[in-house]
Every structure is written in C-alpha cells, then in structure tokens.
KEDREN-759417 format. One line per 5 residues: number of its first residue (from 1); their letters; for each residue x, y, z of N, C-alpha, C. Coordinates in Angstrom, 3 decimals. Example, Ala and Ser with C-alpha at 12.3 -4.5 7.8 and 13.67 -1.06 7.14 Angstrom:
BEGIN
1> AS> 13.190,-5.690,7.800,12.300,-4.500,7.800,13.200,-3.300,7.800 ~ 12.850,-2.250,7.080,13.670,-1.060,7.140,12.900,0.030,7.870
! end
This chain:
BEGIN
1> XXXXX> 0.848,-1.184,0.000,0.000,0.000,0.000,0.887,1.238,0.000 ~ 0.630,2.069,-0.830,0.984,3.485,-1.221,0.938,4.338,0.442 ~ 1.785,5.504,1.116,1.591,6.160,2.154,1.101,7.619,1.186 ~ 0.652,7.613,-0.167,0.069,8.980,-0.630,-1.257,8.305,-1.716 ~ -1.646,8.219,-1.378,-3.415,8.704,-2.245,-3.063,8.371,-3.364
6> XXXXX> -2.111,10.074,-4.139,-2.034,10.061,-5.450,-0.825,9.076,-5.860 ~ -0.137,8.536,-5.421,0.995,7.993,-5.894,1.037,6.469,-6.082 ~ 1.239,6.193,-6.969,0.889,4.212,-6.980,2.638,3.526,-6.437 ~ 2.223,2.188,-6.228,3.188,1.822,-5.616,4.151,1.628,-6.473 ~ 5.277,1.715,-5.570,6.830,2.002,-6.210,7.725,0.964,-5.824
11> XXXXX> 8.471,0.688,-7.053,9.292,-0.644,-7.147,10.202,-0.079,-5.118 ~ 11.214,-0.547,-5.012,11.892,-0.629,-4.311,13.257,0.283,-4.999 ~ 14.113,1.159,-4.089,14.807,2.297,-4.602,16.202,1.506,-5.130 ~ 16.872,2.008,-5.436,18.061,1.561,-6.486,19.059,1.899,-5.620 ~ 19.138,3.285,-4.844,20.222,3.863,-4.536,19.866,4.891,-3.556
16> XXXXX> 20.831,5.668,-2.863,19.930,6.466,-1.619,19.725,7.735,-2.126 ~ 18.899,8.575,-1.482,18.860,10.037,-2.186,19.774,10.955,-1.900 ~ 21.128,10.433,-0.884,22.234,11.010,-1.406,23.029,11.336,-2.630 ~ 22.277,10.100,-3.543,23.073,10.340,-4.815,21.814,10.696,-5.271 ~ 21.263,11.400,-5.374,19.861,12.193,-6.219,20.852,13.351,-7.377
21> XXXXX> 21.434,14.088,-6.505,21.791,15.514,-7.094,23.249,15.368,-6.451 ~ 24.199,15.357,-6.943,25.989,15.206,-6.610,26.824,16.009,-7.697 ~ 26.167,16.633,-8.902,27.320,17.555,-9.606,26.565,18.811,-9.078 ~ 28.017,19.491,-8.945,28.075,20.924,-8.665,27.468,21.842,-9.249 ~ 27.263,21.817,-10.978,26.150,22.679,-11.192,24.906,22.616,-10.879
26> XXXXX> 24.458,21.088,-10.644,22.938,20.641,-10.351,22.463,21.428,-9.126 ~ 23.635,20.939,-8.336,23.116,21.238,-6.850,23.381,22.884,-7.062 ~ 24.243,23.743,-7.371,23.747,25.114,-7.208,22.431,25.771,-8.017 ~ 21.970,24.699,-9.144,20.781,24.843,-9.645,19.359,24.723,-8.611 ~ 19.792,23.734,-8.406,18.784,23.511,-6.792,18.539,24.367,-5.994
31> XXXXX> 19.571,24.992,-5.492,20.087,25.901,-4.322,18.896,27.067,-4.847 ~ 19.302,27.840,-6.082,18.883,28.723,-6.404,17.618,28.419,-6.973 ~ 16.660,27.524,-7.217,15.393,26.924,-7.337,15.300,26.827,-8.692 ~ 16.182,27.572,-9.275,16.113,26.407,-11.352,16.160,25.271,-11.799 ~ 16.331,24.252,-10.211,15.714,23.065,-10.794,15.401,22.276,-9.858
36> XXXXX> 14.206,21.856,-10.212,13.077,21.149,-9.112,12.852,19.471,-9.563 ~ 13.973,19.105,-10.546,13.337,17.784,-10.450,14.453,17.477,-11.280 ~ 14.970,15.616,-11.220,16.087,15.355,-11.439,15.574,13.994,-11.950 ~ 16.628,13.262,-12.905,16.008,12.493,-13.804,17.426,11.156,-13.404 ~ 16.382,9.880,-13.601,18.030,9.390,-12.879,17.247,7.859,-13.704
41> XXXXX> 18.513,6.859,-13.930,17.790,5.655,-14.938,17.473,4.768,-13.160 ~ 17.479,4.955,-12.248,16.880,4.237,-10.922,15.540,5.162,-10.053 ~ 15.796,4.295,-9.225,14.682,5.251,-8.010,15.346,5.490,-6.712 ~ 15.727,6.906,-6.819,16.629,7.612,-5.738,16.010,7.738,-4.187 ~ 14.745,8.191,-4.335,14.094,8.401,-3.217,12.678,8.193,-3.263
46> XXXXX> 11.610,8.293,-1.844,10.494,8.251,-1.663,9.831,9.348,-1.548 ~ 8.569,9.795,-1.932,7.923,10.479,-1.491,7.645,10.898,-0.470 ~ 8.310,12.303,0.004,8.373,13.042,1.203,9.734,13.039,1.578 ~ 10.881,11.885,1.722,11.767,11.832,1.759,12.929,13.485,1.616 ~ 13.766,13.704,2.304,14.258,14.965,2.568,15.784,14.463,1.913
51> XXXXX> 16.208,15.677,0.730,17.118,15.542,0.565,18.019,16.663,0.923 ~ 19.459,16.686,1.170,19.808,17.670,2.295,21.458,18.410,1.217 ~ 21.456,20.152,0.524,22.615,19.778,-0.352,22.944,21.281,0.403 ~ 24.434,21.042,0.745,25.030,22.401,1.511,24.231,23.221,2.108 ~ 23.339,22.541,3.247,23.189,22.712,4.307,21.462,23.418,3.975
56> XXXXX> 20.702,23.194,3.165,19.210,23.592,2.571,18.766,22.110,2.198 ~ 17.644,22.005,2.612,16.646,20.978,2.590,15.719,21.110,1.542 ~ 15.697,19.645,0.919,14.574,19.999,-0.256,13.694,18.541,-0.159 ~ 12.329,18.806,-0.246,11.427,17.064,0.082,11.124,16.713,-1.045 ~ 11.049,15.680,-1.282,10.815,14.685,-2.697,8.829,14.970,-2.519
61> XXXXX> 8.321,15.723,-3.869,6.771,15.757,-4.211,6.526,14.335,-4.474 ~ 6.947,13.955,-5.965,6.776,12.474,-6.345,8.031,12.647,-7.327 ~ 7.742,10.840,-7.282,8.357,10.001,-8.027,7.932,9.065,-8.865 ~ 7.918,9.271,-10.052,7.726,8.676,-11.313,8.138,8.066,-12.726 ~ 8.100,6.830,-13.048,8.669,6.220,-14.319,8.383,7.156,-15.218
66> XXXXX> 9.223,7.415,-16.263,8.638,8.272,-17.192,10.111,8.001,-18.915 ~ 9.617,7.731,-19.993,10.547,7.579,-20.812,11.278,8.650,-21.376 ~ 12.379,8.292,-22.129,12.791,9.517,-22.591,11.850,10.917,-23.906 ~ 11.435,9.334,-24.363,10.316,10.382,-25.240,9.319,10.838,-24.930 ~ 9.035,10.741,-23.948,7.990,11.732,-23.307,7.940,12.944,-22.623
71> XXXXX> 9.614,12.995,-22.570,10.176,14.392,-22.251,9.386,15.833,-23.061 ~ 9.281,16.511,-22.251,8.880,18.445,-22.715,9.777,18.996,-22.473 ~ 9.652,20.050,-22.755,10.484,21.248,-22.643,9.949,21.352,-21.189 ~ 8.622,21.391,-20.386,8.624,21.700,-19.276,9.721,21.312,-18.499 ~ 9.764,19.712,-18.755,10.240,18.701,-17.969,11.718,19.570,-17.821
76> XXXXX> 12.293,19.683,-18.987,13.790,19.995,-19.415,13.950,21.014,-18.381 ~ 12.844,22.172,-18.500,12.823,23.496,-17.703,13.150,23.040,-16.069 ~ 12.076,22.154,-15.533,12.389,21.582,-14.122,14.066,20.971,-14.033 ~ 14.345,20.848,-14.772,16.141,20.098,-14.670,17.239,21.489,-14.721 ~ 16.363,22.514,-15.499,17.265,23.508,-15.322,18.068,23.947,-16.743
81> XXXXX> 17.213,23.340,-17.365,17.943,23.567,-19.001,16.618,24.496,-19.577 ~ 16.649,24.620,-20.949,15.938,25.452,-21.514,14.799,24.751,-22.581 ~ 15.806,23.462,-22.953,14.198,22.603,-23.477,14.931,21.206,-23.705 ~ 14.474,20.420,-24.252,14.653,18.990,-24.298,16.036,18.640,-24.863 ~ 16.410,19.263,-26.172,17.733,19.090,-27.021,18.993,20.017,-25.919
86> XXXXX> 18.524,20.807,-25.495,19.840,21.197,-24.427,19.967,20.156,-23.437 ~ 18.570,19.745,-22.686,19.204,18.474,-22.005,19.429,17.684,-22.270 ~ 19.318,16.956,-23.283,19.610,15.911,-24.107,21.778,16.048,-24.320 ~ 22.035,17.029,-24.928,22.919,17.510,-24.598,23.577,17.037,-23.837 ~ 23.134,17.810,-22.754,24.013,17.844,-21.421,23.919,16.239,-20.994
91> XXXXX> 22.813,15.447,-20.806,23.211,14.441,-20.319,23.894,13.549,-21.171 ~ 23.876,13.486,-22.487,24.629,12.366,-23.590,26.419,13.235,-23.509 ~ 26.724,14.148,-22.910,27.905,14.581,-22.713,28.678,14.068,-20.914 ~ 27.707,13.960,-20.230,27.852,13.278,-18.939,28.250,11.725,-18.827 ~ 27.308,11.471,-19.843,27.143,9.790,-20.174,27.963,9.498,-21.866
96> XXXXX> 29.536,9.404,-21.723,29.702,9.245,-23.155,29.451,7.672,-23.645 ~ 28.855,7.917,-24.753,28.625,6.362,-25.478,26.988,6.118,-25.239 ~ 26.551,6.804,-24.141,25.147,6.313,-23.958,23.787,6.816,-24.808 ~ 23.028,5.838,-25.360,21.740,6.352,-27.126,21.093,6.888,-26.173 ~ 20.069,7.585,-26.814,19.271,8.254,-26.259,17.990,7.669,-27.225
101> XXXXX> 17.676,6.826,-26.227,16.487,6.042,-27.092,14.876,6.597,-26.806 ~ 13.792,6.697,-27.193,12.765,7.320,-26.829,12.152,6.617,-25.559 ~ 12.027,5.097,-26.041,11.460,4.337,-25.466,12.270,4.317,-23.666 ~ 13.405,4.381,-23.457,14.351,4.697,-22.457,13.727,4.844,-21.142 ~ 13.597,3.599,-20.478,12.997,4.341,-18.979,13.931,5.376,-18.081
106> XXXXX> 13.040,6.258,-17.679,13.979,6.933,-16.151,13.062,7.127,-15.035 ~ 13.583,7.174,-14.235,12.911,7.805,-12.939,12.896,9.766,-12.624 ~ 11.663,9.971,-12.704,11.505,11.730,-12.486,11.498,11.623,-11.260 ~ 12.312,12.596,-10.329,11.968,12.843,-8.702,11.672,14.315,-8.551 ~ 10.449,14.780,-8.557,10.303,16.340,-8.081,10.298,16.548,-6.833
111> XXXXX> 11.041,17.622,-6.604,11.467,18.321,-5.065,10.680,20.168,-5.226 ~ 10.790,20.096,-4.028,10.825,21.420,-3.499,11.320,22.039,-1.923 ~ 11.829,23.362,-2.396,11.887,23.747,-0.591,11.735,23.076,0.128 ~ 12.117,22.511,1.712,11.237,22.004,2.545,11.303,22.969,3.640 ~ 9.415,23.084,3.986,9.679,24.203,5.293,10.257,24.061,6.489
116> X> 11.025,24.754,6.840,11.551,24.868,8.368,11.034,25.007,9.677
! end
C-alpha cells in the first residue's frame, strides 16, 4: 500500500537520495530553485523523503517512471535547461557512449523547498 493517495506503488529504490543531485552545477541549480526535479535511470528516493545539499533541505513531491520520449520542454525546464535538445545535450555529454532512445525508462523525482 501506497503512504500517498495520489501515488501508486513504487518498485523498491536503487540507490539512496544522497546520490539524487551530486554535480556541482545541479546542486547550485537547486540551491537557487532552477531546478526542481532530477532524472536518474533508478529510483533515488520516496515520497516526502528529505534531501539535504550544503546545508538547505529539499522534500521529494513524487516520483515517477517516465521515458525519454515523453520528455517536454517543461520537464527539461524543471532540470534547469531550456528545453529537451539542451538536455539531451548535457546528459549524452555526462554519459559518453550512452543512445538516447525514446522508449528509455527513467525515474523523475520532483522536489521542493522544505519548510523549516
């Protein structure tokens, strides 16, 4: 059973949500709120779950399977880029050798602030 209403149940996580957000531009993207959601081929964290980056707290909204071709420009915008082919970009330059297939599962984790 799900602990949120809206959220269906979720495989079991891959990795901890320490490794959610670990490069330096991400996390000052974070910091400064240009990017609210991070794209990872596992499942980093749970819903509600608190992730913690130089000393500011941010809580996991949800977490969701989602492929590469189903990417928007919104989506891109929440990562902190400007639309899909810049992030596309940036991550096939992170990841050398790796296709960028449509069909491509990832895991979306949206965050925000968490209040104090």
């Amino acid at each position: 059973m799900s602990n949120n209403d809206t959220q269906p149940e979720l495989p079991p996580k891959t990795c901890s949500i320490e490794r959610l957000v670990t490069m330096k531009p991400d996390v000052e993207k974070v910091i400064a709120g240009t990017k609210t959601s991070q794209r990872r081929n596992g499942r980093y964290a749970d819903v509600g779950e608190v992730m913690e980056l130089e000393g500011h707290r941010f809580v996991v909204e949800k977490v969701y399977a989602q492929t590469l071709g189903e990417l928007t420009d919104e989506h891109a915008r929440s990562e902190g880029f400007e639309n899909v082919e810049e992030y596309k970009q940036a991550i096939l330059s992170y990841h050398k050798g790796m296709p960028w297939l449509p069909h491509m599962q990832v895991w979306a984790h949206e965050f925000r602030p968490a209040q104090e």
